[in-house]
Each structure stands twice: as C-alpha cells, then as structure tokens.
C-alpha positions in Angstrom: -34.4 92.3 -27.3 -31.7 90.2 -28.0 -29.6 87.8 -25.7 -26.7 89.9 -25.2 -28.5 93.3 -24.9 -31.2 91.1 -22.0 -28.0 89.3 -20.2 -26.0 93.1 -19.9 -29.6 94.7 -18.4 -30.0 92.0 -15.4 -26.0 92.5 -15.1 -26.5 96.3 -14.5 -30.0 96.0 -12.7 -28.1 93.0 -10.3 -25.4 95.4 -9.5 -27.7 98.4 -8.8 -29.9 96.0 -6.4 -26.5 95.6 -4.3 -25.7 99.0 -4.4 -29.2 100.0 -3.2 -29.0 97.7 -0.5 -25.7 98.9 0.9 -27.5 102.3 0.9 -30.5 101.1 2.2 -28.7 99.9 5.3 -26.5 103.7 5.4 -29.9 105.4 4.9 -31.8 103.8 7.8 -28.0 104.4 10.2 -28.1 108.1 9.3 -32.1 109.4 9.0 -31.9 107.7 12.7 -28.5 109.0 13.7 -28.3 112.4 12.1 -31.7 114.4 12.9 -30.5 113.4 16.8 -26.6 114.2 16.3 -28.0 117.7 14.7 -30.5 118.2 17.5 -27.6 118.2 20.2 -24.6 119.7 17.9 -26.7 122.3 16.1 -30.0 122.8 16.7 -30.8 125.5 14.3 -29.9 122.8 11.5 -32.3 119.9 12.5 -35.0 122.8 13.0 -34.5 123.4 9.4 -33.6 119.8 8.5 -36.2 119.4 5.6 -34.2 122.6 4.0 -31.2 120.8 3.8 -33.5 117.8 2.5 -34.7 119.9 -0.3 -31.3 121.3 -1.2 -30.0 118.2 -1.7 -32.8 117.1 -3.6 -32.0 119.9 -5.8 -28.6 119.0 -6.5 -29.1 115.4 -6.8 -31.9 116.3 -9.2 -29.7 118.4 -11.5 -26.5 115.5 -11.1 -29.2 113.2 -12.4 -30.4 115.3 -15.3 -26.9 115.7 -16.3 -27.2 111.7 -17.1 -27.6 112.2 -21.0 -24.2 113.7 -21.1 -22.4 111.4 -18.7 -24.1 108.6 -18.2 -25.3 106.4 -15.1 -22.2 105.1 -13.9 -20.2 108.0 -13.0 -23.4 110.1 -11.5 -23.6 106.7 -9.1 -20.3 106.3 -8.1 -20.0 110.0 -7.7 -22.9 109.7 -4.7 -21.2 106.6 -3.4 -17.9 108.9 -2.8 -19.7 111.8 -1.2 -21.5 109.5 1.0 -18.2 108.3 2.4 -16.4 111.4 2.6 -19.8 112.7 4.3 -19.5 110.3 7.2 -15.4 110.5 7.8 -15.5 114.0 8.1 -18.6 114.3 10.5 -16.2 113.2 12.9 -13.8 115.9 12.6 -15.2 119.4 13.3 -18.5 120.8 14.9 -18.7 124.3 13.1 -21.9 125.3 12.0 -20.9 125.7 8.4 -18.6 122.3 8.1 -22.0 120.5 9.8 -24.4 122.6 7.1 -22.0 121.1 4.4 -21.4 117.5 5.9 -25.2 117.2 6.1 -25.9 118.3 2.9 -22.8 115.7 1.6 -24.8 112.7 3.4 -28.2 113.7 2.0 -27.0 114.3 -1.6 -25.1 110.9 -1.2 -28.3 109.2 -0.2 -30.7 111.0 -2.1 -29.3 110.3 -5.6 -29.4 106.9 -5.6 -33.3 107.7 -4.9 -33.3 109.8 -7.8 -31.6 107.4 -10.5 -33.7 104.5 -9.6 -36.9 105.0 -11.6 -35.3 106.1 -15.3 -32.0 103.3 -14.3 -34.4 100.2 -13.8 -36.7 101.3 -15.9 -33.7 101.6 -18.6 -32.5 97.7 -17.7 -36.0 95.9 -17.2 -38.4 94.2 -19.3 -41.9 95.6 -19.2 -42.9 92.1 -17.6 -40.1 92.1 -15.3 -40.5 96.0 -14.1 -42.5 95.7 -11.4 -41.0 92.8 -9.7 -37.7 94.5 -9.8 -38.6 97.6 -8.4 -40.7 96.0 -5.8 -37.7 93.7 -4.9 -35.0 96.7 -5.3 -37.2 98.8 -2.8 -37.9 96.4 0.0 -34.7 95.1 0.1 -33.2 98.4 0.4 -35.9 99.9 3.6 -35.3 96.0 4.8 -31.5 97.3 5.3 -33.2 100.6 6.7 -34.9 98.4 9.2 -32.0 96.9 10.5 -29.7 100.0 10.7 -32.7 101.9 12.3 -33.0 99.1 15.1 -29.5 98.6 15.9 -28.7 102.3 15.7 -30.2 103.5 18.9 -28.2 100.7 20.6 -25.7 101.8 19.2 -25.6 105.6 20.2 -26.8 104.1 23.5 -23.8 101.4 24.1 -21.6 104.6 22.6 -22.6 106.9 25.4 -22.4 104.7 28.3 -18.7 103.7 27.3 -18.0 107.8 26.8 -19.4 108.3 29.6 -18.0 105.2 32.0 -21.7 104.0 33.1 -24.0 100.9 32.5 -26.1 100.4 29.2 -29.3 100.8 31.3 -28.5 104.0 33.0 -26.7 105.6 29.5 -30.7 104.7 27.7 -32.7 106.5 31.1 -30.1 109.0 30.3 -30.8 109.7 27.1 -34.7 109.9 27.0 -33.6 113.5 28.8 -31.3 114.9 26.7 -33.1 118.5 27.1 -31.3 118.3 30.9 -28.0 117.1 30.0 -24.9 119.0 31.3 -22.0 119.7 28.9 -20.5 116.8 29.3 -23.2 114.4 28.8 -24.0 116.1 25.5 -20.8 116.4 24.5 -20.6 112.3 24.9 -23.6 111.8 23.4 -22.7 114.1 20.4 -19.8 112.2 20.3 -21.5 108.7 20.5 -23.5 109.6 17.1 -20.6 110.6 15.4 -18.7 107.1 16.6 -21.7 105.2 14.5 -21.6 107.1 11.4 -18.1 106.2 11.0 -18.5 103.1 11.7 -21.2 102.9 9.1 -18.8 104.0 6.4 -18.4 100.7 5.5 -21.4 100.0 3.8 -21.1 103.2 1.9 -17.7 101.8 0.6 -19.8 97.9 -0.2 -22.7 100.3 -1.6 -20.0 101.7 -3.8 -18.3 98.9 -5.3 -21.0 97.4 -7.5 -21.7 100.8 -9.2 -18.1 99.9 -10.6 -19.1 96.9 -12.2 -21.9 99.1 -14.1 -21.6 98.4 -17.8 -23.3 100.9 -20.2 -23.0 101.9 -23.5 -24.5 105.7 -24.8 -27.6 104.5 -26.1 -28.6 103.5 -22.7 -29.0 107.7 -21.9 -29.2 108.9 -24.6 -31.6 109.1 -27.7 -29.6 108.0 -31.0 -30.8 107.7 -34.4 -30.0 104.8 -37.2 -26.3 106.0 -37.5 -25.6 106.3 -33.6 -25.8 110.2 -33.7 -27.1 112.5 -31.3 -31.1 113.1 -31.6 -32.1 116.5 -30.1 -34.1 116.1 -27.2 -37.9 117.2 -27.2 -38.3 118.6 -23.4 -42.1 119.5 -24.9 -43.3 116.2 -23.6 -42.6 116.9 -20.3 -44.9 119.5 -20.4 -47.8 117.1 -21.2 -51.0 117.0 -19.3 -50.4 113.9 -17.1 -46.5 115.0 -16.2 -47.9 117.8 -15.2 -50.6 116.8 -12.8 -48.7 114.0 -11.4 -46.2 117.0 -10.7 -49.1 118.0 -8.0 -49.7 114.9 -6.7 -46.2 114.5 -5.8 -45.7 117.6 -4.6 -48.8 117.6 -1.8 -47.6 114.3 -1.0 -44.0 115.2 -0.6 -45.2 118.3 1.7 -46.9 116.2 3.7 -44.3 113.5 4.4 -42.0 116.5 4.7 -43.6 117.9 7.7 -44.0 114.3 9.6 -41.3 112.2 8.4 -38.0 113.6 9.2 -39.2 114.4 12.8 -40.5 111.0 14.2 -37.4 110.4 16.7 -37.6 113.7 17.7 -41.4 113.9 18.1 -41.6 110.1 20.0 -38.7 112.1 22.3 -41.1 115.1 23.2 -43.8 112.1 24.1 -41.3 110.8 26.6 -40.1 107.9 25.2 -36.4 107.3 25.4 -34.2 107.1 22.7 -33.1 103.2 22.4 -36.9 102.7 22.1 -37.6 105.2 19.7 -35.4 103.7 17.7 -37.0 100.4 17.6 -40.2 101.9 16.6 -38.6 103.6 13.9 -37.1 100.1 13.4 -40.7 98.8 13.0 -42.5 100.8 11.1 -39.6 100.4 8.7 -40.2 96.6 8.6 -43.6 97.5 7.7 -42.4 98.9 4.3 -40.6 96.0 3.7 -43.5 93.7 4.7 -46.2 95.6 2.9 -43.9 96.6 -0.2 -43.2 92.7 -1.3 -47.1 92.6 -2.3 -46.7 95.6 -4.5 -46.8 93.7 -7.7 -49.8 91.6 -6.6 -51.5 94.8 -5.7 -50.8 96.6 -9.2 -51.7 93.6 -11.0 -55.5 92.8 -8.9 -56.5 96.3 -8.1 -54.5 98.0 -11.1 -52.0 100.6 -10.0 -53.6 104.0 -9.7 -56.2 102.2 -7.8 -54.1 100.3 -5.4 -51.9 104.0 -4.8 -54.8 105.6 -4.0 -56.7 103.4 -1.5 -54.0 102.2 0.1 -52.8 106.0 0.7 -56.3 106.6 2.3 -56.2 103.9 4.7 -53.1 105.0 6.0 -54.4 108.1 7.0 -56.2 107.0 10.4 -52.9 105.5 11.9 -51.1 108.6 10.9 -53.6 110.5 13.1 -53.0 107.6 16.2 -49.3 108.1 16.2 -50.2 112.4 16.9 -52.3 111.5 19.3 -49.9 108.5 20.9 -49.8 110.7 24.6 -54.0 110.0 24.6 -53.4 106.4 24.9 -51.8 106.4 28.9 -50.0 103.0 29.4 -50.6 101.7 26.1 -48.7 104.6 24.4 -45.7 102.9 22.9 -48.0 100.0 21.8 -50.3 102.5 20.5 -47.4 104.8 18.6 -46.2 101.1 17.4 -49.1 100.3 15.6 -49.9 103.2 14.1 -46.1 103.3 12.9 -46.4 100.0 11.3 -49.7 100.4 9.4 -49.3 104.2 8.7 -46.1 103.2 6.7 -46.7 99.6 5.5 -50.0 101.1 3.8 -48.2 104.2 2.7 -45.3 102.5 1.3 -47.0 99.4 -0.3 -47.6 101.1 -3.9 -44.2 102.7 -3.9 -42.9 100.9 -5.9 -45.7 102.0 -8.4 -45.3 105.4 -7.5 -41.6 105.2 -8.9 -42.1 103.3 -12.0 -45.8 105.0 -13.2 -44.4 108.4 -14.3 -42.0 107.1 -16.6 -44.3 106.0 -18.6 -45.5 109.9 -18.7 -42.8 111.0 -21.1 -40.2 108.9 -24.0 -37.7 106.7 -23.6 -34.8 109.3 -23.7 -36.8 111.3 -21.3 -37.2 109.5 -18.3 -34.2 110.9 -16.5 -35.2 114.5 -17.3 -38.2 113.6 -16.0 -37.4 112.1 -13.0 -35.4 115.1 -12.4 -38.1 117.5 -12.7 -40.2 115.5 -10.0 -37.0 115.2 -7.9 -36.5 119.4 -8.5 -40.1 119.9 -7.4 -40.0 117.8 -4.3 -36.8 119.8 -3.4 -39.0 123.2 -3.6 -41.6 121.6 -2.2 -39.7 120.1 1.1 -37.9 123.5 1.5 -41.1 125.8 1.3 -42.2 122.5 4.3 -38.6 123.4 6.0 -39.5 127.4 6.1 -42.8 126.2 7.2 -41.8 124.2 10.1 -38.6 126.3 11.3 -40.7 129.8 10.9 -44.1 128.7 12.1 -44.7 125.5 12.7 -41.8 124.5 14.9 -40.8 127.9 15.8 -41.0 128.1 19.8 -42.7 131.5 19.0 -45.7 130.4 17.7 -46.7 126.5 18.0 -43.5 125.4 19.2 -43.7 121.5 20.3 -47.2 121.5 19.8 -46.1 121.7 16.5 -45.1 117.9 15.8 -48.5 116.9 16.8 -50.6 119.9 14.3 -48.3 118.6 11.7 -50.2 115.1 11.5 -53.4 116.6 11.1 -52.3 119.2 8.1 -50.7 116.1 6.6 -53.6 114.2 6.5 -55.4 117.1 4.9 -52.7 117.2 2.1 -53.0 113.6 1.5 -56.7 113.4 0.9 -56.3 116.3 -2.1 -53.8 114.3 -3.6 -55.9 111.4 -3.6 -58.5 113.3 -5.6 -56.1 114.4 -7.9 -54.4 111.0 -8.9 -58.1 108.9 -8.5 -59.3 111.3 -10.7 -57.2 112.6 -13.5 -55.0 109.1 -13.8 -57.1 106.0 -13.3 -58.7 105.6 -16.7 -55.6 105.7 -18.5 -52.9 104.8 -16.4 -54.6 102.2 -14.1 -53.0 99.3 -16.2 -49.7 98.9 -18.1 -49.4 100.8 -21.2 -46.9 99.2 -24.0 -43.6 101.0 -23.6 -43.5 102.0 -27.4 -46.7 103.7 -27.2 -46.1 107.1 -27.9 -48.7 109.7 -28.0 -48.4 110.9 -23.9 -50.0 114.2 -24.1 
C-alpha cells in the first residue's frame, strides 16, 4: 500500500471514528429516552419495539447493500440527516402513525452507522491495524452511550419537575410510578422526553459533519479490474459454508439480546426502581462495555478470537440470570441488578469488536458490504420474529404478561449456550487466528 493510498484510509477511518462517536453519545440519549417516551405516548409501540428494531435493520441493511452503486459517503450522511429530522419532529405530533414513522427514522439513523462499520473499517485499515481500530472505534462510541445513558434520566427527571412546577426529588419519586400518573403528569413527562431528544439533536448534526469530509474513490466499493471497469459481482461466495453458519450464530444471538436488551429500563421499572436510577444502571453496565471492550485486541491476540468470543459469551451468562432474579436479593437489589449489569455486558461486549471484524473475512474484498448486509437482513428477521414473540406471547398481558421480562432471561441464556456450540465448534480451527486478507479460497 502506498503512501498516499495509507494517509487517505486513516483520513476516512479518523473521520468515521468522530462520526461514531457523535452517534454513540445520540444512541445511548435515545435507547434510554425512547423505549420510556413510547411506553407513556404509545404503548402498543414499545410493546412491539424490537419490530420497529428489525424493520429498521431491514432498511438500513438494504441502504448498505446499495454501497457498490453509491458508495460510503452518501449512505452515511444519508443516516446522519434522518437521525436529525428523526429527533425535530418527535416534538411535534403524538399520532400513532407519525410516532411508528419517527421511531423507525431514529432507529434507521442509528442503526446504519452499525451496519457500515464492519465492511467501512475493514475497507480503510491495515490487517495489523484492524483490530485496534475497531476496538478503539467501538468503545469510544458505547463510552458516549455511557454518558448519554447517565445524564439522560436526569435529564427527563430535571424536565418533569420544571413541567410540572415541583422539586427534582419529588419529580424522581414521581416517576418510579408512572403506572399511577394522572393525565397531566404523563402528559409532562411525555413531554419531558421529547424536550431531551431535541436537545440531543446536536450531536446528530456533529455526528454528521465528519461523514462530509469522507474522501473515496470507486474502487473503495466496488470490484474493478486492470482498466478500472466494472467486474461482475460473485454473490456465490456468500453462500459458503462458514457465512452461512456464522448466519446462525448471529441470529440465536441476536434473538436473545432481542428479547432482554431493549427492555432493561422498563423491566428495572417493574422491579421498583425509579427511573433516574435506572438510568444510571443502564449508565453502568454501559461503561462496562467500554471498560471490557479496550482489551479486545489483547484478548484476540492471547486466547485467539473465536476462543476469546466464545468463553467470554459463557461467563456472561450467570450475571444475565442475577439481573432476572434482582427482586430475590431484598435490600441489596440495586447493588445486585448493578453488578450483574456490569459483568453481563462487559463480558458480552468484550469480543465485539471481533464479532464485527471476523465475518468479513468470510467472503472477498468486494463483498464485504453485501455481506454485512445479509447478516444485518437476518438480524432484522430475526429481532422481529423476537418482537412478535414478546408483543403476542411473551409480553402479552394475556398470557405471561410482566412475568415476562424475567422468563425472557432464562430463554436467553438457553439461546446463547447453542450458539456457543455452534461458533466453538464449526469456527475455531480455521478462523481462531488471522487469516491473510488475500487468501481466497473461503468455502
């Protein structure tokens, strides 16, 4: 790789670090915000959140497959504008249809930068640099997650108690009972949510501006040959053996987290802990990615990285189990719930940035955003079969109702294990170490 080529790739992998910090911090303000603004304005959506999740995953996965014709830049800055239209309208209208669409506008924004990352630093890193980058991209970004997800209870709380014309302290006793509020109250809290994600436009905007700076030329999405024409793309290789199990892994995985994940504030509400605090668990099992993702590249390069995916993926699975249980633990709930947030995700999270970068090397160069939009389409069918799972059964106050959240933790854990066994098994003796990028034969 020569000078100039090396010196335009840390440009472009510089600016997307920025960008995905920006969104990092807009990610953490509205996965804290939104489930809770949607749980007072329009219950039927948060009870079918992880649909709207999946749809949106859909999209972004079919924007990102789109990148051989159009390249990265435009896809980016497209999600960057939908982000910020996203949260100006929210404020604007409570109809069920202009939520459904608003919601779907501030996942899509959010999701796609989620989507790009793996084939776009991939693209513009070295093989020696790859892991660093992605380990430093990711934890940066959930370290702005962290701080949006602490300061945003405060927020809705500080919001609510000046709608509302009472003290901070009675606004956060308040809100740990929003099941009894009268329609006022709710309307001030609705209206206290919506008052942060506005203000939080502004780091969709500074998430945005970088992606501007993006320089790219066509070869960087596209497969050319010796005279810079178009080469026809092979999708047979993403039909290989190894994109195709990985396409299971993923997909148990991504059910699992679906059916957990998206419902932590409201689940730590049915335990009867108030919202400002909820927040700051949220807040610290965040941090835990952050803490536990920076020794990603020492954990690919002593235990190898399918090894280090699956057993740090197993150890995680007991403090998923404590944070179900967090009511057994009497006066030592929070502390309890705390721990097992921090560990559950600091273990879970550590090897993501493996988990992002490994199935690139699945499939060719030209291939990798294809690819990554395959995995992104199957995690959208995947969370939305979780989404009809939860709103018809799981959830559904006429079968397990709030019992629910806590039966969800358990069928999780089952799901995790069999993906375990699938990525231990099929993926260690081949995959475990680096491969050289060139290397060609996949299948």
């Amino acid at each position: 790789m020569n000078e100039e080529l090396l010196k335009r790739y840390k440009h472009n992998s510089r600016m997307f670090f920025l960008s995905y910090l920006f969104m990092g911090i807009l990610s953490g303000i509205v996965n804290d915000t939104l489930i809770t603004f949607l749980k007072q304005a329009q219950p039927g959506i948060a009870n079918s959140y992880t649909i709207y999740s999946g749809i949106a995953t859909l999209l972004a996965a079919a924007l990102v497959a789109a990148i051989s014709k159009v390249g990265y830049k435009k896809i980016l800055v497209f999600g960057g504008a939908v982000s910020i239209a996203g949260l100006v309208l929210v404020s604007f209208t409570r109809s069920w249809i202009a939520v459904s669409c608003i919601t779907l506008a501030l996942l899509l924004g959010l999701l796609l930068f989620d989507c790009v990352l793996p084939p776009f630093l991939t693209q513009y890193t070295t093989e020696e640099e790859r892991d660093k980058m992605f380990s430093r991209t990711m934890y940066s970004n959930v370290a702005g997650m962290a701080v949006a997800s602490y300061t945003g209870g405060m927020l809705i709380v500080w919001r609510f108690a000046a709608r509302m014309g009472i003290g901070y302290a009675e606004a956060e006793a308040l809100s740990s009972k929003a099941a009894e509020f009268t329609s006022a109250q709710n309307t001030a809290y609705i209206s206290a949510h919506t008052d942060i994600l506005l203000i939080f436009v502004v780091m969709a905007i500074l998430g945005t501006i970088p992606l501007l700076l993006l320089k790219e030329v066509k070869s960087d999405y596209r497969a050319e040959g010796k005279n810079g024409e178009k080469v026809k793309t092979d999708w047979k290789v993403l039909c290989n053996k190894y994109a195709l199990l990985y396409l299971i892994y993923n997909s148990l995985i991504r059910f699992g987290a679906s059916l957990i994940v998206p419902y932590f504030t409201i689940f730590l509400g049915t335990l009867g802990i108030g919202r400002a605090v909820v927040s700051k668990l949220v807040a610290v099992q965040t941090l835990a990615m952050v803490i536990f993702m920076v020794f990603s590249p020492w954990f690919s390069k002593k235990f190898g990285r399918v090894t280090s995916i699956s057993v740090l993926s197993l150890l995680s699975i007991p403090f998923m189990l404590i944070i179900g249980n967090g009511d057994k633990f009497g006066s030592m709930m929070v502390l309890a719930v705390g721990a097992g947030l921090f560990f559950r995700s600091g273990l879970m999270n550590a090897a993501n940035p493996i988990v992002q970068s490994l199935p690139m090397e699945f499939v060719t160069k030209e291939l990798r955003p294809a690819y990554s939009s395959v995995i992104f389409v199957s995690q959208s069918v995947v969370t939305i079969l979780a989404g009809l799972f939860t709103a018809g059964f799981l959830f559904n106050d006429k079968f397990l109702g709030a019992s629910g959240y806590r039966i969800a933790y358990y069928v999780t854990a089952v799901l995790y294990l069999i993906a375990i066994g699938v990525l231990a098994t099929q993926f260690t003796k081949k995959f475990n170490r680096p491969q050289s990028e060139n290397k060609e034969d996949v299948a």
